[in-house]
C-alpha positions in Angstrom: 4.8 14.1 20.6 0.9 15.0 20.3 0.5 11.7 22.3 2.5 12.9 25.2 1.2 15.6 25.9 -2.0 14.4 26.0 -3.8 16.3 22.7 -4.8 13.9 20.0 -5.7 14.7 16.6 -9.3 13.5 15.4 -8.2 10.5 13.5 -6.0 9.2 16.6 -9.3 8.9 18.1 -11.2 6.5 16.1 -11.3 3.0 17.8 -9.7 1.0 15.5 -7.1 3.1 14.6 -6.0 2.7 18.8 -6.3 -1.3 18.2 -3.6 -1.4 15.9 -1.0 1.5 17.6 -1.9 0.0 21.5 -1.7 -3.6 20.9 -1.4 -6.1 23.8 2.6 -7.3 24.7 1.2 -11.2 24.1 0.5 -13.4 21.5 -2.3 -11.4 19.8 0.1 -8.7 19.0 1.5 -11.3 16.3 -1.6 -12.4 15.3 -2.7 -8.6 14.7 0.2 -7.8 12.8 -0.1 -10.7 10.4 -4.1 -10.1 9.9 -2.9 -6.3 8.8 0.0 -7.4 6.2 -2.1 -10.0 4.6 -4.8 -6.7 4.3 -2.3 -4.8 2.5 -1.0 -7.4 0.7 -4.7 -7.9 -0.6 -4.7 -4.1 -1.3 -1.6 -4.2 -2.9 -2.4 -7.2 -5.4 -6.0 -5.9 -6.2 -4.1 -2.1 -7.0 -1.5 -4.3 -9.2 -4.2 -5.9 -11.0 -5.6 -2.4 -11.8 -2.5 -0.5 -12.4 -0.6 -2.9 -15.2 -3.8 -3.2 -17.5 -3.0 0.6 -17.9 1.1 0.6 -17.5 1.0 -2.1 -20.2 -1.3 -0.3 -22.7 0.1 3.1 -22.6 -1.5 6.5 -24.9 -0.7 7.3 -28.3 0.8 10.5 -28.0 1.4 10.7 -31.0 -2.3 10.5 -32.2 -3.2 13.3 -29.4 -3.0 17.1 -30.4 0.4 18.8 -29.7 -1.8 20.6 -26.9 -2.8 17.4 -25.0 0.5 15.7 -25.8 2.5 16.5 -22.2 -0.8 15.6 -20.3 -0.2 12.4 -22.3 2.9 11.6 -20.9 2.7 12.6 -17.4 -0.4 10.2 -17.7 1.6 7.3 -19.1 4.4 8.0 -16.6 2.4 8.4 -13.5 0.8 5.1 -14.8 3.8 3.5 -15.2 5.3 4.9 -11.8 2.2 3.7 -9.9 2.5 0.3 -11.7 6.2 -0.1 -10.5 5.4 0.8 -6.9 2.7 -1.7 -6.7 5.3 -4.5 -7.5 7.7 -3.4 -5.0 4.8 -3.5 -2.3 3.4 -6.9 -3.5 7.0 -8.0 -3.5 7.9 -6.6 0.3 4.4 -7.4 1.6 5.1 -10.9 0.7 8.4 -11.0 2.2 7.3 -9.6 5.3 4.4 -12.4 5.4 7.2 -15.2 4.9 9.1 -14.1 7.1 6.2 -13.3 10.2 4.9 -16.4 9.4 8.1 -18.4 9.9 8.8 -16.8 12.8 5.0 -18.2 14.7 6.0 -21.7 13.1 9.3 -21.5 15.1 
């Protein structure tokens, strides 16, 4: 709506920000959008590799004071949550890669 009327927020503004929303109707278009999923792909897997290391150790509660012990597991869970959400990107990144890639083979 903000792009309609003319007014753009600051971080509409910033030049490579308008690369990716205006791309060209040609064959660059494809190209662009490949170059960005393998970017987040590459984000995702370097976040996975950091994330399980801590999902897969979790705290001892149990060793924690009965004060710190809910800060505990909100840590572990958030962990854990984080973890999971990383594997359903890495796992939908690459799907999306497969399947933009077989399409420019066609």
């Amino acid at each position: 709506q903000s792009l309609r009327n003319g007014t753009m927020n600051a971080w509409t503004t910033s030049p490579e920000l308008t690369a990716m929303l205006c791309l060209p109707p040609d064959e660059h278009s494809h190209g662009r959008f490949v170059e960005y999923m393998q970017n987040i792909q590459l984000l995702s897997a370097l976040l996975l590799s950091a994330t399980l290391g801590v999902a897969l150790n979790p705290l001892d509660v149990n060793a924690m004071p009965q004060s710190e012990q809910g800060l505990g597991d909100a840590y572990n869970f958030l962990a854990s949550l984080l973890a999971v959400i990383n594997v359903v990107c890495s796992v939908f990144g690459s799907y999306i890669l497969m399947q933009a890639l077989s399409v420019s083979q066609k």
